[in-house]
OpenMM code with the backbone's topology and positions (N, CA, C; nanometers):
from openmm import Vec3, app, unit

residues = "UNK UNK UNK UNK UNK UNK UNK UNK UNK UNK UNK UNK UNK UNK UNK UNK UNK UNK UNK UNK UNK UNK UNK UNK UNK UNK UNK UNK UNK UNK UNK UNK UNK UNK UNK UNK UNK UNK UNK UNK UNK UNK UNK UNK UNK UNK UNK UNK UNK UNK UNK UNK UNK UNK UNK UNK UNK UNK UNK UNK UNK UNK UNK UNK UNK UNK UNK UNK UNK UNK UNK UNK UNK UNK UNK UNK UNK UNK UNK UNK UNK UNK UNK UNK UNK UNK UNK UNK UNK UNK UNK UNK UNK UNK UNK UNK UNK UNK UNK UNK UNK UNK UNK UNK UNK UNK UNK UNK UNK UNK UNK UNK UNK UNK UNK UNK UNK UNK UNK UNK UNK UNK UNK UNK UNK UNK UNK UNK UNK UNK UNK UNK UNK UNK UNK UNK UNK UNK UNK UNK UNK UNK UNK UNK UNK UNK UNK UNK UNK UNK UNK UNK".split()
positions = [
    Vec3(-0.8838, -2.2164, -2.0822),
    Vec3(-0.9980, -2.1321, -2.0488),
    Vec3(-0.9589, -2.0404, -1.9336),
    Vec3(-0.9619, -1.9026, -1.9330),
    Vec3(-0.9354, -1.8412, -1.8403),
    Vec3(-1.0384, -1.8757, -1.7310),
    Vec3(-0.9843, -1.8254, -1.5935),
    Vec3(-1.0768, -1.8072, -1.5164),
    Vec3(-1.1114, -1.7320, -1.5057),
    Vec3(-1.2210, -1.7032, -1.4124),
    Vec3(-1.3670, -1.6417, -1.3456),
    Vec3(-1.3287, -1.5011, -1.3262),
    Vec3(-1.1958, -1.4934, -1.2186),
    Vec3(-1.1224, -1.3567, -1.1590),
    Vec3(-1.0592, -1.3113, -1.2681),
    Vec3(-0.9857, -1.3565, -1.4014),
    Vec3(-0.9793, -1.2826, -1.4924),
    Vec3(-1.0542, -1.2668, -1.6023),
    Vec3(-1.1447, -1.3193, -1.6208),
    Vec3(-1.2274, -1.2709, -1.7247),
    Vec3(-1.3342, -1.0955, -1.6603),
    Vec3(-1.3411, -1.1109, -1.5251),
    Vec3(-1.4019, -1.0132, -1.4335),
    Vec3(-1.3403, -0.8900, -1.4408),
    Vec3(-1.1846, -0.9317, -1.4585),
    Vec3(-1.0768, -0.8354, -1.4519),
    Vec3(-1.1417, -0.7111, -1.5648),
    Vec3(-1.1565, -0.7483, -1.6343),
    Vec3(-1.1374, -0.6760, -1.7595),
    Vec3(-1.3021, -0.5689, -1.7874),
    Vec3(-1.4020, -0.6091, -1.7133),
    Vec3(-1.5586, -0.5489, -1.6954),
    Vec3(-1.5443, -0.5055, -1.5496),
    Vec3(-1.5037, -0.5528, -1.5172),
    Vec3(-1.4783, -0.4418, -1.3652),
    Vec3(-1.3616, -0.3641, -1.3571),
    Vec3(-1.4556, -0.2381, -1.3196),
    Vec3(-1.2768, -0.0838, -1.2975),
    Vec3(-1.2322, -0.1275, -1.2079),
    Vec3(-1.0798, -0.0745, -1.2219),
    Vec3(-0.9910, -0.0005, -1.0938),
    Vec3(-0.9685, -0.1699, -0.9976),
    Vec3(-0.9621, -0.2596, -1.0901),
    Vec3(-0.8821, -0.3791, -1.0187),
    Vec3(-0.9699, -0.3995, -0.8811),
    Vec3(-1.0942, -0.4175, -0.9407),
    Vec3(-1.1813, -0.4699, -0.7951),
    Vec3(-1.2421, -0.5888, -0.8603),
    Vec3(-1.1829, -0.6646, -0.9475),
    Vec3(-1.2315, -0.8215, -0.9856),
    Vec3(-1.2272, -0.8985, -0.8737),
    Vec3(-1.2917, -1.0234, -0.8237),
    Vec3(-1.2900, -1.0953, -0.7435),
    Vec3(-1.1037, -1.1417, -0.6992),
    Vec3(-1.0209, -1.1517, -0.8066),
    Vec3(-0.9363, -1.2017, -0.7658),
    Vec3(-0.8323, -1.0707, -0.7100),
    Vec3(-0.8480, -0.9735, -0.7604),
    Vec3(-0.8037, -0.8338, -0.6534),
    Vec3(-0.8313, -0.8578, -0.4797),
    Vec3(-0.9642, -0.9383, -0.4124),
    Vec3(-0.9836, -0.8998, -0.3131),
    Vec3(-0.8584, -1.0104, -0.2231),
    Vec3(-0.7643, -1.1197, -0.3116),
    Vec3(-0.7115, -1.1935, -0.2209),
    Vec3(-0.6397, -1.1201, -0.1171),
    Vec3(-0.5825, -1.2055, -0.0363),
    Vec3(-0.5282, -1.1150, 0.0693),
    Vec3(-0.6487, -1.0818, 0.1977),
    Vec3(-0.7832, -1.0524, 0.1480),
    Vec3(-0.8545, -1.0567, 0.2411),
    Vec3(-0.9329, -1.1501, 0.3360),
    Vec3(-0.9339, -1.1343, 0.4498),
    Vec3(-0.9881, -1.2843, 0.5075),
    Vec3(-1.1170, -1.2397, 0.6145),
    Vec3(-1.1721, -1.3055, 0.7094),
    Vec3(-1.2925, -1.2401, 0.7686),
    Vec3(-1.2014, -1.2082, 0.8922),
    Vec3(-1.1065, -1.2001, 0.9238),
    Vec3(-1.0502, -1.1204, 1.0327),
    Vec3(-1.0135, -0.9843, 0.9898),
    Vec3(-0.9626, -0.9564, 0.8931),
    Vec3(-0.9197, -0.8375, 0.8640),
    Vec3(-1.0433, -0.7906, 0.7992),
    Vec3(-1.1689, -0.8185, 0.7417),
    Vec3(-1.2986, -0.7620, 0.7456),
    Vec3(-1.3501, -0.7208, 0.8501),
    Vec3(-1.3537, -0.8177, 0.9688),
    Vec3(-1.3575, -0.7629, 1.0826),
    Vec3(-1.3233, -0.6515, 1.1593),
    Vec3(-1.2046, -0.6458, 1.1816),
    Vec3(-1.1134, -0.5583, 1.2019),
    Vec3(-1.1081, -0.3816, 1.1079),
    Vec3(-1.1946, -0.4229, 0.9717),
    Vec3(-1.1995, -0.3167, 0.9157),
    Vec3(-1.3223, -0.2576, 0.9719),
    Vec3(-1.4325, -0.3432, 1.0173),
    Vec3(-1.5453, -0.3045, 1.0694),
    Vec3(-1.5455, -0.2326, 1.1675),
    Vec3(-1.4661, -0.2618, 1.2668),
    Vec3(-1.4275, -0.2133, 1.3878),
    Vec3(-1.3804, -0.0757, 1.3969),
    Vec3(-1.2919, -0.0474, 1.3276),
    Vec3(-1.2150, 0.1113, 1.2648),
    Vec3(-1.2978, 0.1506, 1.2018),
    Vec3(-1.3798, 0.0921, 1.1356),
    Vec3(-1.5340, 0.2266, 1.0829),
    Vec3(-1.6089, 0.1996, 1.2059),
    Vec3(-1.6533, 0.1736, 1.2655),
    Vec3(-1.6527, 0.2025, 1.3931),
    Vec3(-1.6555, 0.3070, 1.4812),
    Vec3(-1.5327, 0.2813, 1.5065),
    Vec3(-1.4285, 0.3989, 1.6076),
    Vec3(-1.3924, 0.4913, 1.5319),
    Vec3(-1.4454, 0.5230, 1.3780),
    Vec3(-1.4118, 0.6615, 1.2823),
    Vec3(-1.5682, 0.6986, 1.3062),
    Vec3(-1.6567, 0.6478, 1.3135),
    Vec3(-1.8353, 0.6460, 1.3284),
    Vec3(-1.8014, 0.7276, 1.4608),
    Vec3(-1.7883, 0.6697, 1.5479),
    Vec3(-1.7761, 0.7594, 1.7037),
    Vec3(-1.6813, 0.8666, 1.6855),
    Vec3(-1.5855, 0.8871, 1.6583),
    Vec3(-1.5145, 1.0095, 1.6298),
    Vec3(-1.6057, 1.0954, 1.5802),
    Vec3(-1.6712, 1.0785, 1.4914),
    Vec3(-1.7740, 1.1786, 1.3928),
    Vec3(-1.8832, 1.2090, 1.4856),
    Vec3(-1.9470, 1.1086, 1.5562),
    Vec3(-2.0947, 1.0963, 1.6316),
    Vec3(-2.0537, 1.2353, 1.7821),
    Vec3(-1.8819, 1.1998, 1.8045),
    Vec3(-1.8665, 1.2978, 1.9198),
    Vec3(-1.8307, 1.4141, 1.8442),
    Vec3(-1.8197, 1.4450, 1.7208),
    Vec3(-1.8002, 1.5944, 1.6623),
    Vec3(-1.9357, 1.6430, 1.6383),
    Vec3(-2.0276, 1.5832, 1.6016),
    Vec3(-2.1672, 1.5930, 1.6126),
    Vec3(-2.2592, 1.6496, 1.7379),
    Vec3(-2.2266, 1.5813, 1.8579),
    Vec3(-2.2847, 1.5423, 1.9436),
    Vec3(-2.2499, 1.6906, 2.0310),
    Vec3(-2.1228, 1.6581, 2.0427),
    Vec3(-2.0874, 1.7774, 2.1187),
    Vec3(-2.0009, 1.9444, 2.0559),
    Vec3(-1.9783, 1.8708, 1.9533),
    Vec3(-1.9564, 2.0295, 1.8381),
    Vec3(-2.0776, 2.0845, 1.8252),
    Vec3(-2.1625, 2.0382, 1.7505),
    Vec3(-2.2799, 2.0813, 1.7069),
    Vec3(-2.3003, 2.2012, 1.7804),
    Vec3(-2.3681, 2.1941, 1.8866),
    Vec3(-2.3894, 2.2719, 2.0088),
    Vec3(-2.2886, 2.3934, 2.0188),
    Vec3(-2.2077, 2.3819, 2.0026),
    Vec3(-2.0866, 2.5181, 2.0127),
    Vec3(-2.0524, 2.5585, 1.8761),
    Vec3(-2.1754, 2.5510, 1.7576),
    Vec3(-2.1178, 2.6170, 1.6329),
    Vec3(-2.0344, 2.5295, 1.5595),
    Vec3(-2.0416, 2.4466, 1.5606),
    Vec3(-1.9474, 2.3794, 1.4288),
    Vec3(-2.0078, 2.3477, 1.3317),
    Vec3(-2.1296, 2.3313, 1.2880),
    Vec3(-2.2184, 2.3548, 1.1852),
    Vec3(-2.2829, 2.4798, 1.1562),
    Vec3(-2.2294, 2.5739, 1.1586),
    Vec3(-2.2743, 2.7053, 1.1543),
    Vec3(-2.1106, 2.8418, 1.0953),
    Vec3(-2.1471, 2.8789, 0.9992),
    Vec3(-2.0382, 2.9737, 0.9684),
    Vec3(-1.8985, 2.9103, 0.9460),
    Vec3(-1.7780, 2.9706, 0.9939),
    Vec3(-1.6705, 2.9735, 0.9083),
    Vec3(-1.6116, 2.8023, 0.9976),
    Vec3(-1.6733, 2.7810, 1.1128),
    Vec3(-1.6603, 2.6817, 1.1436),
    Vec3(-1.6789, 2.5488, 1.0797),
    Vec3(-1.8395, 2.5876, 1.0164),
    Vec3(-1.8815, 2.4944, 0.9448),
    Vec3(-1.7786, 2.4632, 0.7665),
    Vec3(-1.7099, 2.5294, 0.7810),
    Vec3(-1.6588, 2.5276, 0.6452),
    Vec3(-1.5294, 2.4568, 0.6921),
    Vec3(-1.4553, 2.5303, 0.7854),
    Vec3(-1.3505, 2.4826, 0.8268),
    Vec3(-1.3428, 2.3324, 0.8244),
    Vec3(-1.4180, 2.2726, 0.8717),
    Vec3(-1.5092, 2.1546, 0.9471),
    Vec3(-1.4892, 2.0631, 0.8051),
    Vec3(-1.5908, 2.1252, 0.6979),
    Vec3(-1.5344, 2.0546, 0.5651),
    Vec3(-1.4168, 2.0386, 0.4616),
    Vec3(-1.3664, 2.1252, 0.5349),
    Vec3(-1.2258, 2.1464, 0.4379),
    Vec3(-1.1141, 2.0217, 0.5219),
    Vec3(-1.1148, 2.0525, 0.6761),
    Vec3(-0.9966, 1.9491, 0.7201),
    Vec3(-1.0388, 1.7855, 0.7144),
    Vec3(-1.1898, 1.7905, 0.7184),
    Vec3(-1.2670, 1.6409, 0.6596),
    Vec3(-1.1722, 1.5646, 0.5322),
    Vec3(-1.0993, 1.6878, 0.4584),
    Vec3(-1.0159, 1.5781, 0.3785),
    Vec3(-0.8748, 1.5436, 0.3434),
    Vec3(-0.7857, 1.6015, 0.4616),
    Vec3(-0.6696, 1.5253, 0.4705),
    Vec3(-0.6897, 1.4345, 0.5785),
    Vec3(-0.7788, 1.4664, 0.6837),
    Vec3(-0.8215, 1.3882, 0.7585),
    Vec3(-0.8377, 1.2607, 0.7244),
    Vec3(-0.9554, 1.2208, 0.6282),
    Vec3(-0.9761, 1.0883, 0.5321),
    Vec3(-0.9031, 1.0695, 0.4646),
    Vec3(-0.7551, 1.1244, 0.4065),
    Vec3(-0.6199, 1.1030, 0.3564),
    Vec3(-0.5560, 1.0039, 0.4687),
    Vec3(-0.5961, 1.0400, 0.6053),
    Vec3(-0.4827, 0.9866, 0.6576),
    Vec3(-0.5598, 0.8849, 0.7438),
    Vec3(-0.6991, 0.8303, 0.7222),
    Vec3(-0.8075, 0.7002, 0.7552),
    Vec3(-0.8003, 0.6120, 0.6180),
    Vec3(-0.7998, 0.6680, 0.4962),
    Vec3(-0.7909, 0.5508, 0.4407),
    Vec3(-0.6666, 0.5170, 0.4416),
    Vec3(-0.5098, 0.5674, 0.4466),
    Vec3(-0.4388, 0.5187, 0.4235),
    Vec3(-0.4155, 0.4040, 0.5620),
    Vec3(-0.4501, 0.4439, 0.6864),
    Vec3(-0.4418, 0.3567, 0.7596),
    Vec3(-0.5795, 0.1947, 0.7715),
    Vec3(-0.6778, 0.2489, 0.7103),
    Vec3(-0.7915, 0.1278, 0.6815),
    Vec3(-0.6982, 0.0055, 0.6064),
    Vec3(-0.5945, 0.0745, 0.5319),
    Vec3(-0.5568, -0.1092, 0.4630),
    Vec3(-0.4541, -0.1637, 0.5072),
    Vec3(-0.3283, -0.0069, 0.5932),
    Vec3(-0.2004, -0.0425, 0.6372),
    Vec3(-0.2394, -0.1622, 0.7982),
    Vec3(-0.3140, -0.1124, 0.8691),
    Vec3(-0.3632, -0.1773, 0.9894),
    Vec3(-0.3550, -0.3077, 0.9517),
    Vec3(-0.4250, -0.3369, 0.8198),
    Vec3(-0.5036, -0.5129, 0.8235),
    Vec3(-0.3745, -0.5824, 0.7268),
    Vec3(-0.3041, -0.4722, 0.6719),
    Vec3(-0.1424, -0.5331, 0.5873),
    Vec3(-0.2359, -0.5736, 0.4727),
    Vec3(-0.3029, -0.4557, 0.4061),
    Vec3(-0.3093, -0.4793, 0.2216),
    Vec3(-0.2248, -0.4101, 0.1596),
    Vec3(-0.1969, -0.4426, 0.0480),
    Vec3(-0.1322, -0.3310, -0.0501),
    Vec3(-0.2009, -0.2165, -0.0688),
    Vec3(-0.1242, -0.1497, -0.1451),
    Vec3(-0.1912, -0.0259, -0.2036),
    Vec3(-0.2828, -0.0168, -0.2688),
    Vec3(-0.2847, -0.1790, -0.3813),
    Vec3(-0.3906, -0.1715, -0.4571),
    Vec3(-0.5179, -0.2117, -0.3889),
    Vec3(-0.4944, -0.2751, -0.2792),
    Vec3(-0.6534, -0.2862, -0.1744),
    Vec3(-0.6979, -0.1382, -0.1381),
    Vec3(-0.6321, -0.0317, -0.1211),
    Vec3(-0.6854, 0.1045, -0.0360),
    Vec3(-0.9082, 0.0795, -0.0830),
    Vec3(-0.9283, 0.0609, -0.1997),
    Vec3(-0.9964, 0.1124, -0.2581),
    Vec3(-1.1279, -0.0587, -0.1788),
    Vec3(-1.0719, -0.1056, -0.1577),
    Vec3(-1.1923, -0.2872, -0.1440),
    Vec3(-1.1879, -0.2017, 0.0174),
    Vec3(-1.0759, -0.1568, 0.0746),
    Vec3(-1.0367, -0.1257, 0.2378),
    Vec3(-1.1373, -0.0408, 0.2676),
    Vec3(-1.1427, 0.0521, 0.1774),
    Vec3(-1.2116, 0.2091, 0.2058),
    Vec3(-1.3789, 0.1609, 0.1768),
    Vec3(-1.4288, 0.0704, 0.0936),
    Vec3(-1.5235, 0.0446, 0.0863),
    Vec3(-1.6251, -0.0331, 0.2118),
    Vec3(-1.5103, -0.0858, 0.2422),
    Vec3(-1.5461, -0.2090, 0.3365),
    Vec3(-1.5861, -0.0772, 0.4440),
    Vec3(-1.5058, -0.0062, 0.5117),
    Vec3(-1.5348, 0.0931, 0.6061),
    Vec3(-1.6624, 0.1673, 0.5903),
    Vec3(-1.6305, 0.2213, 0.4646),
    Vec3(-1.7510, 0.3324, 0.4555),
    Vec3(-1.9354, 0.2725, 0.4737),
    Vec3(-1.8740, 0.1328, 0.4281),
    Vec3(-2.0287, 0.0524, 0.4146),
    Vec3(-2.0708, 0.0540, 0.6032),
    Vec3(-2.0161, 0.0014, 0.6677),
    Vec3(-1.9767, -0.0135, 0.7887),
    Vec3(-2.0340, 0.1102, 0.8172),
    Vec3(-2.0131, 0.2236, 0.8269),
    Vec3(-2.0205, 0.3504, 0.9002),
    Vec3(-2.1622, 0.4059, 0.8455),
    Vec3(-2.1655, 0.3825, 0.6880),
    Vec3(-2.3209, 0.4591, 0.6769),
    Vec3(-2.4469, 0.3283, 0.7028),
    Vec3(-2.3761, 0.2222, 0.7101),
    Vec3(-2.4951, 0.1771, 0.8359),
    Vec3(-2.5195, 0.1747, 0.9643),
    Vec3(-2.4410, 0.2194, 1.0513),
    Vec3(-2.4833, 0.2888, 1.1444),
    Vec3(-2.5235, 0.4192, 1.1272),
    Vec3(-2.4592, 0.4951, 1.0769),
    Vec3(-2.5269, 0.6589, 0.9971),
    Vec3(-2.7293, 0.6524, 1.0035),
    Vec3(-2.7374, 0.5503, 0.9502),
    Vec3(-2.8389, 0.5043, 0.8904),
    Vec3(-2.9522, 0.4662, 0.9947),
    Vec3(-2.8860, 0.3932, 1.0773),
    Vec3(-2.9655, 0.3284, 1.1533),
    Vec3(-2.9599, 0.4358, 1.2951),
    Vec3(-2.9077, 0.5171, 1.3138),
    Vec3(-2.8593, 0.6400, 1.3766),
    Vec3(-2.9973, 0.7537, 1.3650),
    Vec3(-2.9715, 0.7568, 1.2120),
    Vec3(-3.1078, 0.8825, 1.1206),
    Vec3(-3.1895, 0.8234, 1.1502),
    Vec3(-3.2316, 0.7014, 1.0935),
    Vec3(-3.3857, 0.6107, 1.1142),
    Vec3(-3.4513, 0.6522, 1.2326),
    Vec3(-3.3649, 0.5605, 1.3486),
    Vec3(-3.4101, 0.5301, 1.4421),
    Vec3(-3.3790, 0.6261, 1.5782),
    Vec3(-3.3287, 0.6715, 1.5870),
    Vec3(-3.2397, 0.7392, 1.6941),
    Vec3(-3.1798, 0.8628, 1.6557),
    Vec3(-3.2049, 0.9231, 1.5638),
    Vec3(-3.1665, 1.0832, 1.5392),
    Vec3(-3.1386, 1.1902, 1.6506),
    Vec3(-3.1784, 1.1348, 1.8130),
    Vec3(-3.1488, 1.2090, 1.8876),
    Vec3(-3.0175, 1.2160, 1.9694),
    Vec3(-3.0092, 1.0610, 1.9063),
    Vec3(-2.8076, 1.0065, 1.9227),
    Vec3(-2.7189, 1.1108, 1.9047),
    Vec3(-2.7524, 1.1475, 1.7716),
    Vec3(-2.6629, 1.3123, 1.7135),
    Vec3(-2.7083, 1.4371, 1.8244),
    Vec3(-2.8123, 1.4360, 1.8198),
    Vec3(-2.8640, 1.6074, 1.8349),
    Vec3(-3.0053, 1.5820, 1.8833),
    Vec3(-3.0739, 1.6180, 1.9820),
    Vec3(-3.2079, 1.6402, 2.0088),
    Vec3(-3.2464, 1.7131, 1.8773),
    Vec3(-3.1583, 1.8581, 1.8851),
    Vec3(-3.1989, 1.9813, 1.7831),
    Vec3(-3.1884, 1.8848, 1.6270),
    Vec3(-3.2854, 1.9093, 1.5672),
    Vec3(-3.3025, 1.8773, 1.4106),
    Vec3(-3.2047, 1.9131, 1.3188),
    Vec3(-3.1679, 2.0238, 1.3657),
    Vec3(-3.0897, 2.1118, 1.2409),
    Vec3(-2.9589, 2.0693, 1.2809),
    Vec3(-2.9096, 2.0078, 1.3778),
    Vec3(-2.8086, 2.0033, 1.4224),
    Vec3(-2.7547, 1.8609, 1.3881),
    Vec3(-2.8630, 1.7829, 1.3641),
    Vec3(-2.8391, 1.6100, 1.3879),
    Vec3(-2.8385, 1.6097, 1.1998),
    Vec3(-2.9367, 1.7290, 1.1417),
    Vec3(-2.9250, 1.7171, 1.0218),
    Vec3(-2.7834, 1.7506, 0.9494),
    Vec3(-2.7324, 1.8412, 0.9803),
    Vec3(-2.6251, 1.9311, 0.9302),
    Vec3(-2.4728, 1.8275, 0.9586),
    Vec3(-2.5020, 1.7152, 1.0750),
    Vec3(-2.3889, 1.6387, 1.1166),
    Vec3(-2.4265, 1.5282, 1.0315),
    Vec3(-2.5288, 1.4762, 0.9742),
    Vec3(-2.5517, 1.3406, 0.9234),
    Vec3(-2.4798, 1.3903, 0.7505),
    Vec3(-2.5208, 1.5531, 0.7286),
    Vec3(-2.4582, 1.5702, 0.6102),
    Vec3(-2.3165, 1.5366, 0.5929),
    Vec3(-2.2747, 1.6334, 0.6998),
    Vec3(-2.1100, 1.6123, 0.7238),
    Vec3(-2.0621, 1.4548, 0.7448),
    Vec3(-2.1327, 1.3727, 0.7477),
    Vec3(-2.0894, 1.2714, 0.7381),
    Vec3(-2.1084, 1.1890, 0.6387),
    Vec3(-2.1887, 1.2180, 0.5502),
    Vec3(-2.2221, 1.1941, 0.4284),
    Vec3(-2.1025, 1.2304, 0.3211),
    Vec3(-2.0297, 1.3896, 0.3388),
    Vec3(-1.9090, 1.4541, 0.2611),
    Vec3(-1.8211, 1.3338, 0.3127),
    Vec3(-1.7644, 1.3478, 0.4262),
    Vec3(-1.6686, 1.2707, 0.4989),
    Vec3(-1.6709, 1.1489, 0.3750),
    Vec3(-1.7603, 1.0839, 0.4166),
    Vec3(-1.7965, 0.9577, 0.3354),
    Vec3(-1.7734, 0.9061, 0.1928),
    Vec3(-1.8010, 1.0158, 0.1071),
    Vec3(-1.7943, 1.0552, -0.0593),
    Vec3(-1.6431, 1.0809, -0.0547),
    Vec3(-1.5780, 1.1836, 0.0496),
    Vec3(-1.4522, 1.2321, 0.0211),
    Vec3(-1.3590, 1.0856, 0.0233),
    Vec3(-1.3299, 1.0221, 0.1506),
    Vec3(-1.3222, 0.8658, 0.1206),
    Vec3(-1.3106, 0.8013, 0.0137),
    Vec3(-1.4254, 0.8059, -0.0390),
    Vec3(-1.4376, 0.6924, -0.1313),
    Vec3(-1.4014, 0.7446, -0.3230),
    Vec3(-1.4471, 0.8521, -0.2818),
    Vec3(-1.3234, 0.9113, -0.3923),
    Vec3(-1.1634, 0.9292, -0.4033),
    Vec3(-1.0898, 0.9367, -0.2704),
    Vec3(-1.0156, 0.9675, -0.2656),
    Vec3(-0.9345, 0.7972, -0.3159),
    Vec3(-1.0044, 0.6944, -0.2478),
    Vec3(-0.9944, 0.6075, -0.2448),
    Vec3(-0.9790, 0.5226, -0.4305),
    Vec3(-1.0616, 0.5946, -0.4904),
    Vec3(-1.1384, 0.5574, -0.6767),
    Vec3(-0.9462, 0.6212, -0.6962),
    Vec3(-0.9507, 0.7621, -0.6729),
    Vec3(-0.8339, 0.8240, -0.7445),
    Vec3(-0.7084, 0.7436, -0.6859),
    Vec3(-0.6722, 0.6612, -0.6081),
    Vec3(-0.5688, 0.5945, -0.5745),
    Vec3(-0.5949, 0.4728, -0.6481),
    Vec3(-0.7019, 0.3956, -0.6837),
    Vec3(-0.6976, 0.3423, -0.7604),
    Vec3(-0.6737, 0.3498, -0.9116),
    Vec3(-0.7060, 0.4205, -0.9343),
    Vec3(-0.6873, 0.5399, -1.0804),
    Vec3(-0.5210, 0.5692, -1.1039),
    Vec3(-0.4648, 0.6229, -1.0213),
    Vec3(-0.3456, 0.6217, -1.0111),
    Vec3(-0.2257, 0.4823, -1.0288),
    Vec3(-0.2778, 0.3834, -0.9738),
    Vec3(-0.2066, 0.2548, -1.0101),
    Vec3(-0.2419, 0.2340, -1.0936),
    Vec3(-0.3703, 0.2275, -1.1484),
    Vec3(-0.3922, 0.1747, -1.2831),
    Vec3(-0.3575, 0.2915, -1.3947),
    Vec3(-0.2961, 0.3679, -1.3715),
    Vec3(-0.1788, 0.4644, -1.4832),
    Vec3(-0.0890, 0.4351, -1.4934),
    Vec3(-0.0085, 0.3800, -1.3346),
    Vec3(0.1445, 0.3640, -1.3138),
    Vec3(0.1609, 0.1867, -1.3910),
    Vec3(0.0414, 0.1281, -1.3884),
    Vec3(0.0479, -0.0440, -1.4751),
    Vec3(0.0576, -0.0340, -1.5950),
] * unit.nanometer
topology = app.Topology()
chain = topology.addChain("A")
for resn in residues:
    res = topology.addResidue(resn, chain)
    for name in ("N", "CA", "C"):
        topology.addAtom(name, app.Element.getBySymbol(name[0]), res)
């Protein structure tokens, strides 16, 4: 009778069956928490104090989204190298983070929207940008998975 992690294998994409996540333990969950985190504050001080000088506004604001994604090229690849997963973790790594970050995002918007920006438009336009940030991630993250599961 097969087991549990491979029968999962085969209804779940991109090698995120239960038995894909070995290797992970609650320290290196931890530790992933922590680096979404300190990627959360990186963003909260581009927010906080960009905002205000135009970085959500015009060619800035574009700029702003365009380097958002080698940027997250070079956060997820370090989200799994830090905690020592393989390659085929990038994608459990990048999840674990992003969950991490849009709950503070979250609890940021809710409760405290003035964390970002007194100004509305400003706290709005940064919660977006962190929203792209976020998607770019976790796609980038699907297509690296996508990619091994071509090269198997």
């Amino acid at each position: 009778m097969p087991n549990e992690g491979s029968r999962l294998a085969g209804i779940l994409p991109l090698n995120i069956a239960p038995s894909a996540r070995a290797g992970l333990d609650a320290r290196k969950i931890a530790f992933l928490a922590a680096y979404a985190m300190m990627l959360w504050s990186f963003a909260w001080a581009i927010i906080h104090f960009g905002g205000p000088r135009g970085h959500f506004a015009g060619m800035q604001h574009v700029l702003l989204y365009a380097l958002t994604i080698p940027v997250t090229l070079l956060t997820n690849l370090q989200s799994r190298r830090r905690v020592g997963l393989p390659r085929s973790q990038t994608l459990t790594a990048v999840a674990i983070t992003s969950c991490v970050a849009m709950f503070a995002d979250s609890l940021v918007l809710g409760w405290f929207p003035w964390i970002y920006s007194t100004n509305p438009d400003v706290a709005r336009a940064g919660a977006a940008w962190l929203l792209w940030a976020i998607a770019v991630a976790l796609v980038l993250a699907v297509i690296s998975a996508t990619d091994l599961d071509a090269e198997a």
